[in-house]
BAVEX-473507 format. One record per residue (C-alpha): residue number from 1; residue in one letter; y, x, z. Coordinates in Angstrom, 1 decimal. Layout:
<nodes>
   pos   code        Y        X        Z
   NUM      A        Y        X        Z
...
</nodes>
This chain:
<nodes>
   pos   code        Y        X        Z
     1      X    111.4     63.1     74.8
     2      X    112.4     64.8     77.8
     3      X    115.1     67.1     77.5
     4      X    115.5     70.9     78.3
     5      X    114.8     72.2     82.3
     6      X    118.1     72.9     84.4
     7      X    119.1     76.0     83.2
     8      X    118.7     79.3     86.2
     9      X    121.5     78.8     88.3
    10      X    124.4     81.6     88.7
    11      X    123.0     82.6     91.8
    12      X    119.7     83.3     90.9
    13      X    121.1     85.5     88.2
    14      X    122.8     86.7     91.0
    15      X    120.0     87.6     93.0
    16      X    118.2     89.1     90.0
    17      X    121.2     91.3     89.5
    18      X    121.0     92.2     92.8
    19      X    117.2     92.9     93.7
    20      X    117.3     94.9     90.1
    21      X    120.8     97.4     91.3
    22      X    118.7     97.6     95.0
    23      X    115.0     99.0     93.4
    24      X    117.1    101.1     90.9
    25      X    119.0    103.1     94.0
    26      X    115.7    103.3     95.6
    27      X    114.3    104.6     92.8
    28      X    116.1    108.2     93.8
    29      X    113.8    108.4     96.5
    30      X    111.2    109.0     93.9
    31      X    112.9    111.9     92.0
    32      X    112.1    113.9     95.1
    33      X    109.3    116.2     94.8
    34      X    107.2    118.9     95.8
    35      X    108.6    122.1     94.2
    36      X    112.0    119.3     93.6
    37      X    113.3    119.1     97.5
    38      X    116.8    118.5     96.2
    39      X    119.1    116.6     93.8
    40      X    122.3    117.1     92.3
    41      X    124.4    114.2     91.1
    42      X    124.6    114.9     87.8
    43      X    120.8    115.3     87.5
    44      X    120.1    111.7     89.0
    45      X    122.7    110.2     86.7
    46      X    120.5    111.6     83.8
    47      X    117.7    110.5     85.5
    48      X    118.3    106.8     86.3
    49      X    120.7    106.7     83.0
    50      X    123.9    105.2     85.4
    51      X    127.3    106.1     85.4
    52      X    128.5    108.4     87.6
    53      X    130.0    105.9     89.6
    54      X    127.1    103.9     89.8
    55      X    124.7    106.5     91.2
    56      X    127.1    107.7     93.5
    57      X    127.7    104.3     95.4
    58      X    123.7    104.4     95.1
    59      X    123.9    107.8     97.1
    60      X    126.1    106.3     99.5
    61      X    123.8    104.0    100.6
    62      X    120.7    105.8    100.8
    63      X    123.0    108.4    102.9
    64      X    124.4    105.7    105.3
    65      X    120.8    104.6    106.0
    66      X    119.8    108.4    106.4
    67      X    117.3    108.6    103.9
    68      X    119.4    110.9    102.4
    69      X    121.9    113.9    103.4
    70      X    124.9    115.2    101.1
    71      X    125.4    119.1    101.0
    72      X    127.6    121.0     99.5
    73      X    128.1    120.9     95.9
    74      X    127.4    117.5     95.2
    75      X    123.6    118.1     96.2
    76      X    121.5    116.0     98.2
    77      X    118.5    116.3    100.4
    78      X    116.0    114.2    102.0
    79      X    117.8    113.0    105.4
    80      X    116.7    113.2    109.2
    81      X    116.0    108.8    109.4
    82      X    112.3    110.0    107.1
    83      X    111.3    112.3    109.9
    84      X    112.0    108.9    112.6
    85      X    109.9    107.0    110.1
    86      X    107.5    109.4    109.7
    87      X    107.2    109.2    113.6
    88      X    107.1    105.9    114.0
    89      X    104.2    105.9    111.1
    90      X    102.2    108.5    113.4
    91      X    102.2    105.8    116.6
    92      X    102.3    102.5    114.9
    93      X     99.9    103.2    111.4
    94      X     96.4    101.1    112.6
    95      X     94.6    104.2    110.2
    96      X     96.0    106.8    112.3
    97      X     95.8    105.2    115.9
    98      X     92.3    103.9    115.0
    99      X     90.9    107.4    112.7
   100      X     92.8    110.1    113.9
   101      X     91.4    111.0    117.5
   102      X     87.9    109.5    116.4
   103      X     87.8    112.1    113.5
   104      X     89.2    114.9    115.1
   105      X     86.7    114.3    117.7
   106      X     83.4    114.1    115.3
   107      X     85.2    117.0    113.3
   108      X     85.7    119.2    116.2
   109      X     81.6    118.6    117.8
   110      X     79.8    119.0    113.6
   111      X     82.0    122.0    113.4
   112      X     83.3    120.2    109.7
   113      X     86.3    120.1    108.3
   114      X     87.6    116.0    107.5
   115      X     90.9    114.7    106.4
   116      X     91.8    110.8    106.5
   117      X     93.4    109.3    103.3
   118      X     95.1    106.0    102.7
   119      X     95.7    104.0     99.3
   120      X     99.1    104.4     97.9
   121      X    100.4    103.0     94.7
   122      X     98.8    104.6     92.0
   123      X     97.3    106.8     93.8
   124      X     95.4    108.4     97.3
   125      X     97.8    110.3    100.1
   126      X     96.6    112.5    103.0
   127      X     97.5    111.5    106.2
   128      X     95.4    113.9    108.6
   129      X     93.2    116.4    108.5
   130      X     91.2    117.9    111.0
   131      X     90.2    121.9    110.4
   132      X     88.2    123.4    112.8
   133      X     86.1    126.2    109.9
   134      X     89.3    128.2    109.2
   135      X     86.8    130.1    106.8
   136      X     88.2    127.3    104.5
   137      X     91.4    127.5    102.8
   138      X     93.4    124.7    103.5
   139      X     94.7    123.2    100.8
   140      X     95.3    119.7    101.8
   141      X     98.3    118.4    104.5
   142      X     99.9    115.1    105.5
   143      X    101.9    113.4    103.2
   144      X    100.3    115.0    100.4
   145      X     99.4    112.6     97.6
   146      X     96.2    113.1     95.0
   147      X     94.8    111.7     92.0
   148      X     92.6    108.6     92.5
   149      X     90.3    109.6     90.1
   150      X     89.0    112.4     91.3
   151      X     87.2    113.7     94.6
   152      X     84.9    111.7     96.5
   153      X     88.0    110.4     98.4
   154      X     89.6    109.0     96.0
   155      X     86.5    107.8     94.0
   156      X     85.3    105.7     97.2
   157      X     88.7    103.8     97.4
   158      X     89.3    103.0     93.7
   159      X     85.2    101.5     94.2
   160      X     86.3     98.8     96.5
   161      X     89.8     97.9     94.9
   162      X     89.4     94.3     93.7
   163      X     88.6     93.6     90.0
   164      X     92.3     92.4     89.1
   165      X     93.3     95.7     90.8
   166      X     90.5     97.9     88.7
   167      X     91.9     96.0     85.4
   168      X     95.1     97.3     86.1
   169      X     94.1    100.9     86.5
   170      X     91.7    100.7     83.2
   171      X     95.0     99.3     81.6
   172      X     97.8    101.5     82.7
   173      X     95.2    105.0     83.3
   174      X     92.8    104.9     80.3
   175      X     93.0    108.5     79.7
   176      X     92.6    109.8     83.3
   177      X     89.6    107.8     83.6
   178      X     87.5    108.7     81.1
   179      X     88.5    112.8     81.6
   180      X     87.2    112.0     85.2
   181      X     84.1    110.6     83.5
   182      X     84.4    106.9     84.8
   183      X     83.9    105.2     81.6
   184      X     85.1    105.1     78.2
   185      X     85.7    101.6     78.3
   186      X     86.0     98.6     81.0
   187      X     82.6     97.4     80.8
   188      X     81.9    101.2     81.9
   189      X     84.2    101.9     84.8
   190      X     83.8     98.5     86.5
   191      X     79.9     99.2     86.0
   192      X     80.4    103.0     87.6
   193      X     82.2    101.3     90.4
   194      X     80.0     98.7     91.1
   195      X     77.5    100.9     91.9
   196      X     79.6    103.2     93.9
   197      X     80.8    100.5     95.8
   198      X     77.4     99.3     95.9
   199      X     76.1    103.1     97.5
   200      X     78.9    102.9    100.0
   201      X     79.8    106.2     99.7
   202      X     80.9    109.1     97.4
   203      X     79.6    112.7     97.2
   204      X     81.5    115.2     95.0
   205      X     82.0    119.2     93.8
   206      X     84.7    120.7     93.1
   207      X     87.0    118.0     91.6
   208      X     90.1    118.2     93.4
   209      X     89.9    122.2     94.9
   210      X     87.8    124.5     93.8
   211      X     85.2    126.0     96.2
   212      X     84.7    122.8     98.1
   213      X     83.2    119.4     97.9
   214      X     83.5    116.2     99.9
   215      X     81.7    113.2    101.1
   216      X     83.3    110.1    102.1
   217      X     82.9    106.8    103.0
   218      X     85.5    103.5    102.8
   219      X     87.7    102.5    105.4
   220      X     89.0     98.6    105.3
   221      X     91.5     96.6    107.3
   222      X     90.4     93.2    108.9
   223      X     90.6     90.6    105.6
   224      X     88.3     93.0    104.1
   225      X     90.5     95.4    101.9
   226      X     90.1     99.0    101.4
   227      X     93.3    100.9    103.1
   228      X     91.5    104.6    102.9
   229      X     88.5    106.7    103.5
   230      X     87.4    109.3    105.7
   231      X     85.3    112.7    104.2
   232      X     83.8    115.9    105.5
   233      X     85.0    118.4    103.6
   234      X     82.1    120.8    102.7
   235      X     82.2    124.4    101.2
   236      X     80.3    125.1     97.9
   237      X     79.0    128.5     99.3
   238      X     77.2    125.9    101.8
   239      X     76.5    123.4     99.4
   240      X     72.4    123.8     99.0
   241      X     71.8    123.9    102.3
   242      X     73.9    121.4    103.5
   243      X     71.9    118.4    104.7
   244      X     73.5    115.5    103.0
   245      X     71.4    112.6    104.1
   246      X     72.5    113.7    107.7
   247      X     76.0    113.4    106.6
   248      X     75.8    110.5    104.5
   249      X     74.7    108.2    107.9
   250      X     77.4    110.3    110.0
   251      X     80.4    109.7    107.5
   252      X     79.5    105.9    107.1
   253      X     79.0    105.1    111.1
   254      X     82.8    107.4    111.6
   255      X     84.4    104.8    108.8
   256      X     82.6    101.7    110.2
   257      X     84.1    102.9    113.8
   258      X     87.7    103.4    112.1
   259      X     87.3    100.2    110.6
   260      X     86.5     98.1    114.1
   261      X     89.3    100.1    115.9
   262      X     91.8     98.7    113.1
   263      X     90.2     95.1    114.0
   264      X     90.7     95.6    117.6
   265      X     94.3     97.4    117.0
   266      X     95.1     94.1    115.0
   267      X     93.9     91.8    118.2
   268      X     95.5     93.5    120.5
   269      X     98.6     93.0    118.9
   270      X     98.1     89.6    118.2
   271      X     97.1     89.0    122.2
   272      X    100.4     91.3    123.2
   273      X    103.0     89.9    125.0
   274      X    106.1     87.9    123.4
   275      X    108.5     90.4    121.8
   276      X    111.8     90.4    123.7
   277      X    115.0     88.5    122.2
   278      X    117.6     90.7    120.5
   279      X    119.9     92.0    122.4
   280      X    122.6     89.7    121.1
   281      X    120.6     86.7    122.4
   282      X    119.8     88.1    125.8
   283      X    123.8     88.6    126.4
   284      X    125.0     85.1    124.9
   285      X    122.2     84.0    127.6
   286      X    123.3     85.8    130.1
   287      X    127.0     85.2    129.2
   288      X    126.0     81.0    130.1
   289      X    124.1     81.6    133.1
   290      X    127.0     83.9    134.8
   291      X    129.2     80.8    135.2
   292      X    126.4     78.9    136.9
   293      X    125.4     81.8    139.5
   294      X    129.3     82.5    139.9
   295      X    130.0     78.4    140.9
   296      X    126.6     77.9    143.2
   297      X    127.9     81.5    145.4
   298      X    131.3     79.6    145.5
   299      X    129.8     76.2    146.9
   300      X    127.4     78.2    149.7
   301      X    130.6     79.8    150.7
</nodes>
């Protein structure tokens, strides 16, 4: 009979421990809101049910990093390191350097209004829009997340999540599904979204705003997985005379030309030159090779 496995060793508890404390002070992120843009202590020890103590060496942290900014009070704000990220997100983000100037571009000679949306946990965020018919309200901005269950958006990214992916939403979002008539059951939404996926693209009215609709099509990085979708945005006062054939092959070409510029964007980084050493390397290398200049100057002399 063999006997019982080694027992977890006190550092992996350790870790445990630790990787549990770390996602429960990030965690505060998540209490910010729209229409919630700020946090008092005492609320977030409600929230995240730690001691005082506790959450305050958690907002100590996130304020060191600036994710966070203290004001007076004992109230907190989101800090000025978000607006570097959300910089850095603009030039670096393969959708937006690959879909932004393509769709502002297509948007700008149709005379249609588009936005660009990426998956993002649970659900679909904005992150550009392109608005040239001001006769539209505009109701949708960057950074803005939405329901994946609704809008033609949303609908044509949760059609091309994989089938252990769709399992988990039928699992965790029964209700939402079957109010945004997906299917009362499994066997229902994977068969809606097999044929979705199937059509390549997702036409919709008035689901998310009212007064509008959208078609979109799927945008996918380079192994083949959905990371977003691009859609003309198309008013419902228009809506019967809008030529939607004409649109379906425009919005499917703009997503396949998004999709290659995220191919090339990944080659080209690939291809790029060697990053340079830290900066700590470089000076311990130049800290050996100053000797060596210093003693062949001395020997020429």
């Amino acid at each position: 009979m063999r006997g019982p496995g080694p027992s977890p060793s006190p550092r992996t508890g350790r870790e445990q421990t630790v990787n549990s404390s770390f996602a429960k002070g990030l965690s505060i992120l998540d209490y910010f809101q729209e229409g919630r843009i700020s946090a008092h202590l005492d609320d977030l020890v409600e929230a995240l049910g730690t001691s005082r103590a506790t959450t305050y060496r958690y907002l100590g942290t996130l304020c060191d990093a600036g994710l966070l900014a203290s004001m007076a009070g004992g109230v907190y704000v989101l800090g000025p390191r978000i607006v570097e990220l959300d910089r850095l997100m603009r030039i670096s983000d393969p959708l937006l350097t690959a879909g932004s100037k393509l769709m502002h571009e297509v948007a700008a000679r149709r005379k249609l209004n588009m936005m660009l949306a990426s998956f993002y946990r649970d659900s679909i965020m904005c992150v550009d829009i392109a608005w040239p018919d001001a006769t539209i309200a505009r109701h949708f901005e960057r950074g803005r997340p939405m329901s994946l269950f609704r809008g033609a958006m949303a609908k044509i990214i949760l059609a091309h999540l994989s089938p252990y992916q769709l399992r988990n939403m039928a699992l965790h979002h029964a209700d939402e599904i079957r109010a945004a008539g997906l299917g009362a059951n499994w066997a229902e939404f994977r068969s809606h979204m097999a044929q979705l996926a199937r059509q390549g693209h997702a036409i919709t009215r008035a689901e998310m705003v009212a007064g509008t609709g959208g078609i979109s099509a799927p945008i996918f990085d380079p192994e083949g997985k959905v990371l977003g979708s691009i859609t003309f945005v198309v008013a419902e006062s228009r809506w019967e005379e809008t030529d939607f054939d004409r649109l379906r092959v425009a919005i499917i070409e703009t997503a396949q030309r998004i999709t290659a510029g995220i191919a090339r964007h990944k080659e080209a980084g690939a291809a790029g030159p060697a990053p340079e050493p830290p900066p700590s390397l470089a000076a311990a290398r130049k800290r050996r090779t100053a000797p060596a200049k210093h003693k062949h100057k001395e020997k020429r002399a």
